[in-house]
N, C-alpha and C positions, 0 to 999 in steps of 0.2 A: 647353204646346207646347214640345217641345225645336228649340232650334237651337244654329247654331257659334256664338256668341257666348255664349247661356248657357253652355255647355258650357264655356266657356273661362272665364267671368266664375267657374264651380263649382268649378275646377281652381283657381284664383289664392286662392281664398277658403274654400277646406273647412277643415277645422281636426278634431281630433283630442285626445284626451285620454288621456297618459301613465298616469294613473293609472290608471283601468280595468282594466291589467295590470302593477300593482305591484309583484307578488313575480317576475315574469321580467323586472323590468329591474334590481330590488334586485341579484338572482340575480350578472346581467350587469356589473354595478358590483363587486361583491364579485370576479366572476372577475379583473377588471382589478387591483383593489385586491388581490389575491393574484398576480399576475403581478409587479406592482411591489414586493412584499414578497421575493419568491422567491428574488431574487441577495443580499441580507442574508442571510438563514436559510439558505441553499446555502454560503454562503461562511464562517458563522460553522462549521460541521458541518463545510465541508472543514476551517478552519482547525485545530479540535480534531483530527482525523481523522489530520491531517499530521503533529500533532506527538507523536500515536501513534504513528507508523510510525517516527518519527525518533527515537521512544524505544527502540522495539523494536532498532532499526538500530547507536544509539551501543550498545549492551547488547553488541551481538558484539563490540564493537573497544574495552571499556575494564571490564565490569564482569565479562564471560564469562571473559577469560583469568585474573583473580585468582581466579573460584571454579575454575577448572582447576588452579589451584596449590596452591590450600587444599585441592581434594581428592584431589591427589597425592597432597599433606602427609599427608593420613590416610590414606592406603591404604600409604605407607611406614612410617608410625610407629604406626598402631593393633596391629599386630601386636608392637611391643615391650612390652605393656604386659598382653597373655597374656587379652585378652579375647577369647575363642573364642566364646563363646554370640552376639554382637553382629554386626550387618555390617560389613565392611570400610569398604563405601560406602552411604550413602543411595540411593533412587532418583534423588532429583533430581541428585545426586553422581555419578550415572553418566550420566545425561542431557548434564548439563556434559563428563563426560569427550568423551563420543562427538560432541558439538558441535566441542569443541577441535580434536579429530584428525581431522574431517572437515576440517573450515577448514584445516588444513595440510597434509593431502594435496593437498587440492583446489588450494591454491595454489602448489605445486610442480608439481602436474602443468599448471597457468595456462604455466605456464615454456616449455613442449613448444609451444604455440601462437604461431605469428608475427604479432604485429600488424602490423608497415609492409607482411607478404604479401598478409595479408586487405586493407587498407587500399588497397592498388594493384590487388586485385582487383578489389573490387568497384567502384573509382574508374573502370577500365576497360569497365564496361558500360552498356547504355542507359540514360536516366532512366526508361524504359516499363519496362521490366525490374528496374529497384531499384526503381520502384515498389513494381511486385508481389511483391518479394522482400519490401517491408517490409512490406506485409498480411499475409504470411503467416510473417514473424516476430512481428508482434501474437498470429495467431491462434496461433501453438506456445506463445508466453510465454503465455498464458491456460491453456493445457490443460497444461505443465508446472506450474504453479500450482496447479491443480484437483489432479493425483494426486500433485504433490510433496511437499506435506505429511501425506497419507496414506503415503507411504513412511519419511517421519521416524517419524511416530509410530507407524508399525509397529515399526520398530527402537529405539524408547523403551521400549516397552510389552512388545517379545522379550525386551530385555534388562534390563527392572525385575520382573517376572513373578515371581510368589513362585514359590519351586520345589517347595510341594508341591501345585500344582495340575498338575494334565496339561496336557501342552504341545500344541498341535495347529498346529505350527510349523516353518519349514524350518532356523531355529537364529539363533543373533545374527551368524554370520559372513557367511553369506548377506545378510540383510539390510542391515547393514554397508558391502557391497561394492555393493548397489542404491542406499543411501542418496550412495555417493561418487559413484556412476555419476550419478547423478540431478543435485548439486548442480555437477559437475562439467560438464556437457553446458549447463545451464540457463546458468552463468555462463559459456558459450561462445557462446551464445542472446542471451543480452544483448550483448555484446561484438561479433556482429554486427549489434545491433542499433544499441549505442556508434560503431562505423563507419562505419555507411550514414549516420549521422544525421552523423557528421563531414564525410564528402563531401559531403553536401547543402550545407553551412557554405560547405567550400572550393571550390564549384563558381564559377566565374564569372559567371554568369547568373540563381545564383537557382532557375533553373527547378526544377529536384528538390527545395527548399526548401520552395518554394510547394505542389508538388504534395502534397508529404507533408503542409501544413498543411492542404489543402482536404479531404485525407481525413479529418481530423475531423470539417467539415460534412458529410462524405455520412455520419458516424454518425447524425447529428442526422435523416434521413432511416431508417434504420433502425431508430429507439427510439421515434418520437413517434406515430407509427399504431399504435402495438403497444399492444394492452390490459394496466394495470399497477394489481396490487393494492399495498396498502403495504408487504407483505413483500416484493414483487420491485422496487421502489424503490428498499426499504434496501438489498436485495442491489447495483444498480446504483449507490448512492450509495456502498456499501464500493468497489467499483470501482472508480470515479472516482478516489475517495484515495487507491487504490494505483496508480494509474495516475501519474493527476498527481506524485504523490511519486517511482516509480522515473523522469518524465521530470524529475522536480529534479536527480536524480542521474545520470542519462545525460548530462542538460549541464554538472554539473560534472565526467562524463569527460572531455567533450568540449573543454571548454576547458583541461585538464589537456594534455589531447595537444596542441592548439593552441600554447599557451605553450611547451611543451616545445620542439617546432618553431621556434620564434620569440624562443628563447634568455632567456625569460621576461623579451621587452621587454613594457614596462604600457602602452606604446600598441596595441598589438596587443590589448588587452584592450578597449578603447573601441570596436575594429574588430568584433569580435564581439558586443558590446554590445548593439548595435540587433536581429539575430540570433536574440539569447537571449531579449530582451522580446518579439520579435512569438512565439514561438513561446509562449511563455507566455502573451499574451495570447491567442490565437488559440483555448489549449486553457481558459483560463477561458470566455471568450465562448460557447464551443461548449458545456461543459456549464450555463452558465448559461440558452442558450436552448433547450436538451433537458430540463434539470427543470422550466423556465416552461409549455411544450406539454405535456409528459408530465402536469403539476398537473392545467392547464386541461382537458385531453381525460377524465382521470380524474377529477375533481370530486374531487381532495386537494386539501386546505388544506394552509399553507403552517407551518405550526403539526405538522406530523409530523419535521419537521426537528429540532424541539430535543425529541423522543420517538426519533428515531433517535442524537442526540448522548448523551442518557440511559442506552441501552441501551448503546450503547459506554461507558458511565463507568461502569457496570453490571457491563461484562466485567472493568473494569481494576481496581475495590474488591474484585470475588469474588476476583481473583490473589491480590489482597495477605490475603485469610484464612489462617489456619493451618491450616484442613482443606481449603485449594485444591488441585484434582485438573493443573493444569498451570500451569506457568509463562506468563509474562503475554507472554513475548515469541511463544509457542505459539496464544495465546491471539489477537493481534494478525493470525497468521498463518490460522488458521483462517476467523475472522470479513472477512475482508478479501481473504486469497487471498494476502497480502503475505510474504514469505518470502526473512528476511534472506539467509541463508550465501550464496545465488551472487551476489547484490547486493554482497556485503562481500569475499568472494572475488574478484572482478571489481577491487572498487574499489581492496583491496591492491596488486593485480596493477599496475595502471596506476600508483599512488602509488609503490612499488619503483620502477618502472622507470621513472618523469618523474624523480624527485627521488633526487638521489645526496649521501648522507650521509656525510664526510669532516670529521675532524679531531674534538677534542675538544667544540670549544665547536659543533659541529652535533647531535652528542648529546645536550648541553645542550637544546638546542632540540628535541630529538625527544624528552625524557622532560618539558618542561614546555609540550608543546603534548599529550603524552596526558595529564598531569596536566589541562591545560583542559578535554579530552576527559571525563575524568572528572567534573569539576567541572560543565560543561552538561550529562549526564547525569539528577545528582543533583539540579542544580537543575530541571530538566527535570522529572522523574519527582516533586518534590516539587509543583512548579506541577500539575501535572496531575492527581496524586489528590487534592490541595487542590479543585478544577475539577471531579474527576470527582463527588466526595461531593457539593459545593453541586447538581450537576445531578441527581445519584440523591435526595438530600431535595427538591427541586424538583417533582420527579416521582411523590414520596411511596412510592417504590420500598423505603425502607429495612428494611419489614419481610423482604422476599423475600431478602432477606440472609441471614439466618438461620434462613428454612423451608425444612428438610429434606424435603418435600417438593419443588421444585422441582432440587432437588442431584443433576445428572447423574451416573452414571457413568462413569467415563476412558472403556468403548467407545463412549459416546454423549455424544458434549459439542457436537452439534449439537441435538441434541432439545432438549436442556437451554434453550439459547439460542434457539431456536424459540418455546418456550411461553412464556419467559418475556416474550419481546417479543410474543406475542398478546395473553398476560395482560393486557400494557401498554397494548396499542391498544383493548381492553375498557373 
C-alpha cells in the first residue's frame, strides 16, 4: 500500500550505486582533470610560441641589416675578381636585399603620416564608434596577414627564379612596388590600431578601456560552440601567439608615446601600470577559458599542446638545414600569420620620433644597446633550438628530418607542414 509517508520515508532513503556507470563518471573526472591541466600546457606552448615571434622580430632590427651589408659587400666586389660564370648574389642574398629596402622605404614614407592628427582624431569620437572601428581593425589586421605574406613571397620567389625557366610573371618591379604598398598600409593598420588603444589609456573613465577588454569575452562566445578538430586548434593556437605577442608590442607603443608626453617622468609609468596588467591579464584569462571549453566540448586532451609546441620546434630545426627552402623568420611568418616589417616599421617610426639622439656619448648608447639587441637575439635563438631539438626528440620526430619525402617545395610549404603534423597526430 502506497501512501505520503512511505513515499517520503523512500525519497530520504533510496541510495544508488556510482559504480554501475563507471566509465561515464571516470570519462567526467578525466574532463575536469584536463580542464585543470589546460592553463599549464596553454601557457607553456604560448610561452615557447612568443619567444618565436620575438625571435623572428629582433632578426629585422639587429641580424637583417648586417646580412644587407655583407651582401652589398659582394655584389660590389664580386665583380672585381672576374668571376662571371657565378652569381652576383645568392637567393637568400637577395631576399635580405629586398627585406632591407622595403624597411626603409616604408619607414620614410611612416614620416608622411601625422601621429598627434590621427591621435586627436580619433580621441574625438564616440566610445560606440571606436569601438567599432576597433573590431574592424582586428578584422583588417587578420586578412592583411593572411595575403601579406603571400605578397612577400611572391616577390622572393620573382626575384630568386632561375632564369632559364619561363617566367609566367608580371616582373620583380611590380611586385616590388605591391610588397611596399602592402607593408606600408599594414604598418598604418597597426598604428591605428597603437592609437585607439592609446585613447582608451588616456580616457578618463575608463570606459572605452573596459569595453575593448570585454570584446575578448565575447570571442570566447564565438570559438567554444564551434566544432574544432586538432588542426584548427593548432591553427587558432598559432593565433593566439601572434595576437597576444603584436599586443606585447602595441603596449610597448603605447607607453612609448605616453612617456614621451610626460617628459619621460618614471611615475607616470606606475600610472599606467595597473592599465598594462589588466589588459594583459584579461587577454590571458580569455584564451585560457576558450582552450579549457574548446578541449572539453571537443574530447582533446590536454596533452596536444606539447605536439603543437613540437611541430613548431619542427619548423625552427628544418630552417636551420642546409637544404632549407626558407628562412626561419618566413617560416615563423607563414605558420602563425606573424609578419615582422610593418610590426618593425611602426616600431622604428615611434622609437625615431620618442627618442631624440644628441651628442656623442648618446650614440654610445645607441651602438651598445643594438649591441644588447644583438646579443639577446643570439642568445635567444641559441636557447630555442637547444628547446626546439629536446622537444623534436621528445616527440621522436627526428627521423622526418631528414626524409625526403616529406621535403616541400618553395611553392608549397604549406602542405609540407600539414602532413607532417598529421603524420604526428597519427
Amino acid at each position: 500500500d502506497l501512501s505520503l509517508l512511505r513515499f517520503i520515508s523512500a525519497e530520504l532513503t533510496r541510495g544508488y550505486f556510482l559504480e554501475h556507470n563507471e566509465a561515464k563518471y571516470t570519462e567526467r573526472r578525466e574532463r575536469v582533470y584536463t580542464c585543470m591541466r589546460i592553463p599549464k600546457e596553454l601557457e607553456k606552448l604560448m610561452f615557447f610560441g612568443i619567444f618565436l615571434c620575438l625571435d623572428a622580430f629582433l632578426y629585422v632590427f639587429t641580424l637583417l641589416p648586417l646580412r644587407v651589408f655583407l651582401a652589398m659587400f659582394r655584389f660590389i666586389t664580386l665583380p672585381c675578381y672576374g668571376l662571371r660564370d657565378r652569381r652576383l648574389l645568392q637567393p637568400a642574398q637577395v631576399c635580405d636585399i629586398l627585406k632591407g629596402v622595403i624597411l626603409v622605404i616604408c619607414y620614410f614614407m611612416m614620416h608622411y603620416v601625422d601621429y598627434s592628427m590621427m591621435y586627436h582624431l580619433i580621441r574625438g569620437q564616440s566610445v560606440i564608434k571606436l569601438y567599432i572601428i576597433y573590431n574592424m581593425l582586428e578584422v583588417a589586421d587578420r586578412l592583411f596577414s593572411s595575403f601579406g605574406q603571400d605578397i612577400l613571397d611572391a616577390l622572393y620567389w620573382t626575384a630568386t627564379e632561375p632564369k632559364e625557366r619561363k617566367r609566367a610573371h608580371i616582373g620583380v618591379i611590380p611586385h616590388f612596388f605591391m610588397a611596399v604598398l602592402y607593408v606600408f598600409l599594414h604598418a598604418i593598420l597597426i598604428m591605428v590600431q597603437a592609437t585607439t588603444l592609446n585613447v582608451a589609456f588616456n580616457s578618463h573613465n575608463k570606459s572605452l578601456l573596459t569595453i575593448m577588454m570585454s570584446n575578448n569575452f565575447v570571442e570566447i562566445k564565438g570559438s567554444v560552440f564551434k566544432k574544432f578538430e586538432k588542426n584548427n586548434l593548432f591553427q587558432m593556437s598559432n593565433s593566439d601567439i601572434k595576437e597576444r605577442f603584436t599586443n606585447y608590442v602595441l603596449l610597448l607603443i603605447v607607453c612609448l608615446r605616453n612617456m614621451e608626453q610626460f617628459s619621460w617622468n618614471p611615475d607616470h609609468l606606475w600610472v599606467l601600470f595597473p592599465d598594462v596588467c589588466m589588459v594583459v591579464a584579461s587577454e590571458i584569462a580569455v584564451d585560457i577559458v576558450k582552450h579549457a571549453f574548446i578541449t572539453k566540448f571537443n574530447d582533446i586532451t590536454a596533452d596536444v599542446y606539447s605536439e603543437y609546441r613540437a611541430s613548431l620546434a619542427f619548423d625552427l630545426v628544418s630552417s636551420r638545414q642546409k637544404n632549407a627552402y626558407t628562412d626561419y623568420s618566413d617560416s615563423v611568418s607563414r605558420r602563425m600569420g606573424f609578419i615582422p616589417l610593418p610590426l618593425a616599421v611602426l616600431l622604428i617610426r615611434v622609437v625615431t620620433s620618442s627618442i631624440k639622439v644628441q651628442g656623442v656619448l648618446a650614440y654610445v648608447c645607441v651602438v651598445l644597446f643594438y649591441c644588447g639587441l644583438i646579443s639577446l637575439k643570439v642568445l635567444n635563438s641559441i636557447v630555442l633550438l637547444g628547446k626546439s631539438c629536446q622537444y623534436v626528440k621528445e616527440a621522436k620526430m627526428e627521423e622526418k628530418l631528414f626524409n625526403p619525402v616529406l621535403t616541400a617545395t618553395p611553392g608549397k610549404p604549406a602542405g609540407k607542414q600539414q602532413s607532417m603534423f598529421k603524420s604526428n597526430q597519427g
